[in-house]
Structures are given as structure tokens and as C-alpha cells.
N, C-alpha and C positions, 0 to 999 in steps of 0.2 A: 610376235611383233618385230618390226627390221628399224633400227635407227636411218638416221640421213645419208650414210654409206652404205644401207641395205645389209645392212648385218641383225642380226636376231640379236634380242635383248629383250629380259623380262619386265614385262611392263611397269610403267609410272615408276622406271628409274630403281626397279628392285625394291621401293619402301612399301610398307605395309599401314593403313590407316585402319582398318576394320577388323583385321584379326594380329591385331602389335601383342594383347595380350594371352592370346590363345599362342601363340610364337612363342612368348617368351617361357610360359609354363612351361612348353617344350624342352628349352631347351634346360629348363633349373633341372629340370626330371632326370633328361639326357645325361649331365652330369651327375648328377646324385646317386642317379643309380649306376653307372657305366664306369665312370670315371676314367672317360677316354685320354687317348693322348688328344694335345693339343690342335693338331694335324685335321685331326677325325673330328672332333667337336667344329671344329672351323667348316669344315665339309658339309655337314649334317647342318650346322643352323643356317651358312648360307643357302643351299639346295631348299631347305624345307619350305625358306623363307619365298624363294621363286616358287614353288608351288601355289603358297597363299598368297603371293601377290597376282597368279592367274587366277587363284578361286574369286578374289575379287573384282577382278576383271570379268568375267565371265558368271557375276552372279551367281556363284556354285558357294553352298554354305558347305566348309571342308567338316563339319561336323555331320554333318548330310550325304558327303559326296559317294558316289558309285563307284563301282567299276568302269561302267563306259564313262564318266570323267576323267578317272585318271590315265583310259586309253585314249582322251581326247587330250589330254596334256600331252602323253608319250607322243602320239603323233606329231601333235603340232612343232615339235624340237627335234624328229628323228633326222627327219634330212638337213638337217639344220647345224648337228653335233655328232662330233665318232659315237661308235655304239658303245666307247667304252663308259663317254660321257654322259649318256643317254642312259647305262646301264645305274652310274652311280645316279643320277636325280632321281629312279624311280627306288633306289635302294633307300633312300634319303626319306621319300614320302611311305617307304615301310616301316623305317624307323620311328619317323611319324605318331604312325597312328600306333603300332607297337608300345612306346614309351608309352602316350598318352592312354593307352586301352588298360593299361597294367599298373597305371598311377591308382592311389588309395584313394581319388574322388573320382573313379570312374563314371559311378551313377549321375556326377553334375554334372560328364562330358557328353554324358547320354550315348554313344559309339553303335548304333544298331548293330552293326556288322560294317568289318573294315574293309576297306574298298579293293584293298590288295592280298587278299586271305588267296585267293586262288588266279590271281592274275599271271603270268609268266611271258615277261615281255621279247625274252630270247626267242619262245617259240613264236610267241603274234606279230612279231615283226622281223624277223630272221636277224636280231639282235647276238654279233658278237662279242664273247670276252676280249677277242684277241683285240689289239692297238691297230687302228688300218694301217697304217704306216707299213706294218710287220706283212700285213696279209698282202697290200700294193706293191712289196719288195719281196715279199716270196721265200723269208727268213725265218728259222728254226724259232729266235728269239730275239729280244729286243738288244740283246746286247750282240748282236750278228751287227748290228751296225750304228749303235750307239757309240763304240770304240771309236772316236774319231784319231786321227793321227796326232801327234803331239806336233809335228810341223805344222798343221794346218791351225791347231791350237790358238799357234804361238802368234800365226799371221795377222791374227785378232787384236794384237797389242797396238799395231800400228794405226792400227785404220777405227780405233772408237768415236764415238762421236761427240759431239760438244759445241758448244757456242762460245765457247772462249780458252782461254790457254788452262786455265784451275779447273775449269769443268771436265775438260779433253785427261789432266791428271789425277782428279779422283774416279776416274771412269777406267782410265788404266791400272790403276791401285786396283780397281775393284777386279776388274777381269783378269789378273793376275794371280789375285787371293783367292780369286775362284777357281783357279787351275793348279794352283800349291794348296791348295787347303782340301779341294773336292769338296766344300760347304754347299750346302742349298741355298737357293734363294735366301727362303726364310732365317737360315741361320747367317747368312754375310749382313742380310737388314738389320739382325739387331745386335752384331759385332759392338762391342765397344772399345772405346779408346784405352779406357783404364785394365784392360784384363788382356793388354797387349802386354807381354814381356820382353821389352827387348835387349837380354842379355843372353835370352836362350834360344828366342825366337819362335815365342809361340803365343797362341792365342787360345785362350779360357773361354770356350762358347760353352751355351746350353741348345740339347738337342731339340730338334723341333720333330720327329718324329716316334722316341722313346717314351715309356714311361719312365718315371723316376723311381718308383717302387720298385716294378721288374728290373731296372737297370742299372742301380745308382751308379756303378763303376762307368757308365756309359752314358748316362745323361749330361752329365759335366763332363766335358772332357776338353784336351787339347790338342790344339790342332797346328804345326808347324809349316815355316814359309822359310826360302832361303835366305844364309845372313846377306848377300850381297844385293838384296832386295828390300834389305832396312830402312838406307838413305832415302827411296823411294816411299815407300810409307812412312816416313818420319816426316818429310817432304809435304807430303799430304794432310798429315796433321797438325804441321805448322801451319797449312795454309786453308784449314778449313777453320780457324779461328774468327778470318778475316772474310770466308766465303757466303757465309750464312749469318744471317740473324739470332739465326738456332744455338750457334754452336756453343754458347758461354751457358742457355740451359738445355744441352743433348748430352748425352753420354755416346751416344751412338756415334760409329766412325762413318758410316755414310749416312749423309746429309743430304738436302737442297738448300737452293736459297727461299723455299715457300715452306719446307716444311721439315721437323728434327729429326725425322728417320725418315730411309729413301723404304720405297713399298717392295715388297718382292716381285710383285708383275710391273715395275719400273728397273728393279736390276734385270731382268729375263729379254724387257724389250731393246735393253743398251747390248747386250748379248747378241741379240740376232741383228738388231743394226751395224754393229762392228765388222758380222761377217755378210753381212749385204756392201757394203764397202770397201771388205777384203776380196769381195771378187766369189765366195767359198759357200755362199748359201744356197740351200735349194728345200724349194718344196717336195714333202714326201708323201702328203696330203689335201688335194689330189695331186697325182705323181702328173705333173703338169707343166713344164716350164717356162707355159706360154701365160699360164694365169698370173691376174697383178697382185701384188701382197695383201692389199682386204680383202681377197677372196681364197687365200690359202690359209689350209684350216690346220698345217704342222710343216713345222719346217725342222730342216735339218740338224742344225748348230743353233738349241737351245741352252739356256743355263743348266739345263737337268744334263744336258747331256756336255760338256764341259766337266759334272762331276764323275760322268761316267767314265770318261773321256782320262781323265786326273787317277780314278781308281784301277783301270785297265793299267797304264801306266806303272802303277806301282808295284802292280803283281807281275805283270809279266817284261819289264824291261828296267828295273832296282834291283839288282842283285842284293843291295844291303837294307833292303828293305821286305821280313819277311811276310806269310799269309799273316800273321797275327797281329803285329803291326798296324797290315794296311788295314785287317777288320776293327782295329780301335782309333787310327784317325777316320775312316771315313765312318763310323758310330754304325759300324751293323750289327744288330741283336743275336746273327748268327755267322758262323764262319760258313756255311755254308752259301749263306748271300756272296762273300767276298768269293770263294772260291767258284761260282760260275764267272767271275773274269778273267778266268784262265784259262791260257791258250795252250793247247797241246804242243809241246818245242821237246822232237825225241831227242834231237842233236845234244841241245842243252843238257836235256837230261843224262846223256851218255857222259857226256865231259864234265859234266859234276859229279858225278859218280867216279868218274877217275880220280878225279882232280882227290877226291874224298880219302884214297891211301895214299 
């Protein structure tokens, strides 16, 4: 289905009326038994959830459905969505039926045979892993050009957007904290005011892609911002008392005036607006610079990549900042993560090694 600006969306607004309870078993299961990260459970119930709001549409009982169902789902979103996206909703409705087939009331689910037991959508539709972005730009990896430059970064400060002088300041706050911190989306949304320290200058978040059992040292962590950047966020939180209706019961450091935390796909779209205005955006998806912005399906200068952007940075232009460091502010489970953002520099290398006796 395409809304009013011909954009795809899952029908009747993504709710579910006929299978609310078949969903939600789902997803008690998903958790009980998996006991996913956060992240991942978010992924899994929203995706399953567009499934069975097409099975409804389309009269398909998902306790019934085929194979040629769910290639009639695949199809209908393939050109619609990157293949990566495409890749995760059909991973979504394996989860699916997976969780629910393995649950101990199987026999009430009644599951004849799952619709996805032998389907392989890579191969029926020349479906890849890779990010088009990656494949349209002809790069080894995604960080070949997620590294944006810390100049063009910065350019972003000026040019955010707002409807008023306090709006234009907590949108700078934010795009700031999201270039000193290298936070996600999800983890700047539920930043709070009280777990700011500003003696030291850091901020107590909780991870949004860890577990806490594999990682305690790393689910809680913290995350620093410069001191001469204080006044400026202090700024911001004297003045989101008076911004918001919200703010006497939010905790939360971004706000609206409609609602007490701002959404993560609301901090991502002030991100790309800022560098639509700085002059610095471009679609990578399709590599097209003739298309208008509701019809480009990735752009350049996202939030994710801002964090990218922040962690590059740290590794390869902080001398006082080493690999192990930057693997515990930006919260990677592994040094390995951190160490693909490093850039081969032999020079460097040569003159620290001197510099060394």
C-alpha cells in the first residue's frame, strides 16, 4: 500500500484488529525464551506485526499461510525497500513462526508446516546482504564512507532547524551530543537530565544494543562531552523547564512541546534536515541527485552515521584517546568492532615508534 505521497506503508496504519492476540503470544514467547536485546525485540514485534497486518488485509489466515503467501508479502515490499530491509521482515516472519511452532501449546497453534521452512528469498529474488548504498558506491565496506569528515560534521551546528529560537537550541544541544558522545538515536532519546554530571562531564546512559547479562561493564556506561560545551547544555536545560508542558514530569533531556521524550526517528530526521540546509546532503540511495527527498530511500549524513562519523574520529585523529577507550565510549561488545575504524597512517606509525625511545 503507498500513503498520500506514494510512499509504501503497511496497511490500516500498521494496527492489528484480528490477530492483536496471536501478536502478542508472539512476542511473550520471543522474550521468554530469547531474551533478546532490546534492539532486536523492537525489530522482531514491529516486522512480525506488518506481516499480520497484511495477512489481514489480504484474508490470509497466518496460521494457514503458504509459501506462495509469504512470497506474495516479499514481493509486494521488494522494490519498495533495500534488500537489506527486505532481508530482515522476512527474517522477522521466521522468527515468527519459529518461536510460535516451538511454544509448549503448539497443538492449539495447530502450524501444519511453516511457511518459511524452505523458502530462501536471497536466491527468488536476487536479494542482497550487502546495504545498496555500499553496492551504488562500489565500497569494500560501509565504513569506506560512513567516515564523514569532522568539518562537514561541524557544519551541521549552524544550519538545524526550528521554529523558534529554544527549538533551533535544543536541536543544537542535540547534534552536538551526538558528535561528542557517538550515542545512537535511541540512546540520545532517553538521555536524562539527572544522570548528566556536570563536574566531570559525562553522561550515565543505558545501552540500547547490549545485553546486560553478557555485558554489565558495558551496558551502563559513560559517555563524555567537552567542558566548554557545558554552558550550552546547561542553557538547554534551564530552558526546557519553560519549553514543554512535559518537562516538570520528564526525566528525559529531549523533549517536545506535544510530547516527554523526543522519538529516535524524530532525532535522525533533525540530522538530515540540518545537513539539507547546510548545503552537505546527498542521496546514496538511489545515487540520484536529481530525485526529491520523498523519493530517496538513504541519504548521506544520517544520525547512525554521525556516530560513525564521531568513532572514526577517535581512533584515528585523538592521539589521547586510545583503541580501548574509544571501544567503551561508544559501547562495542567487541574491540574488534572499534578496530575496523582504523585507517592505515604508516607515517604515524613510523614517528611513534620513534617518538617511543
Amino acid at each position: 500500500m503507498r500513503n498520500e505521497k506514494g510512499q509504501f506503508s503497511s496497511p490500516d496504519s500498521k494496527q492489528l484488529n484480528e490477530y492483536t492476540d496471536l501478536h502478542q503470544r508472539f512476542c511473550e514467547e520471543f522474550l521468554a525464551r530469547k531474551d533478546p536485546p532490546e534492539t532486536t525485540f523492537e525489530t522482531r514485534k514491529r516486522e512480525s506485526r506488518y506481516w499480520l497486518a497484511w495477512c489481514e488485509q489480504n484474508d490470509v489466515d497466518p496460521r494457514d499461510a503458504t509459501e506462495d503467501d509469504v512470497k506474495r508479502y516479499i514481493k509486494g515490499i521488494r522494490n519498495e525497500k533495500a534488500g537489506t530491509t527486505v532481508s530482515s521482515y522476512f527474517n522477522s516472519i521466521r522468527v515468527f513462526y519459529r518461536e510460535l511452532s516451538e511454544s509448549v501449546d503448539v497443538d492449539e497453534l495447530d502450524f501444519d508446516e511453516l511457511p518459511t521452512s524452505d523458502l530462501d528469498i536471497g536466491e527468488e529474488y536476487d536479494i542482497s546482504q550487502t546495504p545498496e548504498y555500499v553496492q551504488v558506491h562500489k565500497v569494500e565496506k560501509e565504513s569506506d564512507i560512513i567516515a564523514i569528515e569532522p568539518d562537514t560534521i561541524r557544519e551541521l551546528f549552524d544550519h538545524v532547524p526550528g521554529e523558534n529560537p529554544v527549538t533551533k537550541l535544543r536541536n543544537k544541544v542535540l547534534l552536538k551530543l551526538s558528535w561528542f558522545t557517538a550515542c545512537r538515536a535511541d540512546e540520545l532519546s532517553r538521555m536524562e537530565v539527572d544522570k548528566i554530571n556536570h563536574d566531570d562531564y559525562t553522561i550515565k546512559i543505558r545501552s540500547s544494543k547490549l545485553n546486560p547479562d553478557d555485558h554489565p561493564d558495558l551496558y551502563i556506561r559513560n559517555v563524555c562531552y567537552p567542558a566548554d560545551f557545558d554552558y550550552q547544555l546547561r542553557r538547554w536545560i534551564k530552558k526546557r523547564e519553560s519549553y514543554s508542558r512535559y518537562a516538570d514530569q520528564s526525566s528525559h533531556l529531549f523533549l517536545t512541546t506535544h510530547k516527554p521524550q523526543m522519538e529516535p526517528a524524530h532525532i535522525s530526521d533533525i540530522v538530515k534536515e540540518a545537513a539539507q540546509n547546510a548545503g552537505v546532503q546527498e542521496p546514496l540511495r538511489p545515487a540520484n541527485p536529481a530525485r526529491i527527498p520523498e523519493d530517496v530511500d538513504e541519504w548521506l549524513i544520517t544520525s547512525h552515521r554521525v556516530r560513525r562519523a564521531a568513532i572514526s574520529h577517535w581512533v584515528n585523529n585523538c592521539d589521547s584517546i586510545d583503541l580501548h577507550q574509544a571501544r567503551r565510549m561508544a559501547g562495542h561488545a567487541d574491540i574488534q568492532r572499534t578496530m575496523e575504524y582504523l585507517e592505515p597512517d604508516e607515517e604515524k606509525l613510523i614517528n611513534n615508534y620513534q617518538a617511543s625511545f
